[in-house]
N, C-alpha and C positions, 0 to 999 in steps of 0.2 A: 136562566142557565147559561154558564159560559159558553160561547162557542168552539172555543176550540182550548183541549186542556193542555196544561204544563206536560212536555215529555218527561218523561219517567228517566232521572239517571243512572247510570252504570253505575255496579258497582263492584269492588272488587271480591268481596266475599258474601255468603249470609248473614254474617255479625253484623255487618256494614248494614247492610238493606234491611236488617230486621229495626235496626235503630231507627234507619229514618222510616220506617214506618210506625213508629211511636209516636215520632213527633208529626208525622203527617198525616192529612185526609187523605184516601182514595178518590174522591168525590172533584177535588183537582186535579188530578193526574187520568180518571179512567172514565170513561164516558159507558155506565151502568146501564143504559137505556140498548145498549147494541150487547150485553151478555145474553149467553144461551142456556138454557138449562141442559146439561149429561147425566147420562147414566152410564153407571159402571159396573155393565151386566159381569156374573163369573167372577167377582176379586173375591178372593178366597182369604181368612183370618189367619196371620203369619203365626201366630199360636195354636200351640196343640194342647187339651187339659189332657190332663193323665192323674192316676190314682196312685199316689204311694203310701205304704202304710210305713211308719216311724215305728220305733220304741215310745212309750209316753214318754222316760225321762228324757230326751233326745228333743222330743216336739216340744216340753216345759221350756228345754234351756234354749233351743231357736227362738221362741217366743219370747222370753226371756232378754233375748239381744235383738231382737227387733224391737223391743219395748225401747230397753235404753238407745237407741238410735232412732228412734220414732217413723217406724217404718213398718207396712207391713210381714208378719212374716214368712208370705210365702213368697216377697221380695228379696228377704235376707236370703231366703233358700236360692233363689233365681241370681241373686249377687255371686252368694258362696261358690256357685256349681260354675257363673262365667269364669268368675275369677280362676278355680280351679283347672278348668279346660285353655284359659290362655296360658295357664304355668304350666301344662304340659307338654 
């Protein structure tokens, strides 16, 4: 094992740092033997489910354009409703 690893460069964005961790190991840069295991008592799921009932044709034709966009569609609904709320 190496003794001592490569520092880790700056970088200016997350694009930047997510690239060169494609092309790089961690295994050079972090010395793995001094990580600690956490817990992250209380994080709460930033989602809420909720029940709503549609008309059938209404649920046909969401489903319908989530097909042709290849998504699911209670994504298209999640897309439609942001979209909707940043235009207002």
């Amino acid at each position: 094992m190496k003794a001592t690893k490569t520092p880790i460069p700056e970088f200016a964005n997350e694009a930047e740092e997510a690239l060169f961790w494609q092309a790089h190991d961690t295994v050079d840069y972090v010395d793995w033997s001094m990580a600690k295991a956490v817990t992250f008592a209380n994080l709460q799921p930033s989602l809420k489910s909720i029940s709503l009932r549609l008309p059938e044709p209404m649920l046909a034709r969401l489903k319908s354009l989530a097909n042709e966009r290849d998504v699911p569609y209670q994504s298209l609904i999640k897309m439609i409703l942001a979209d909707h709320l940043a235009h207002s």
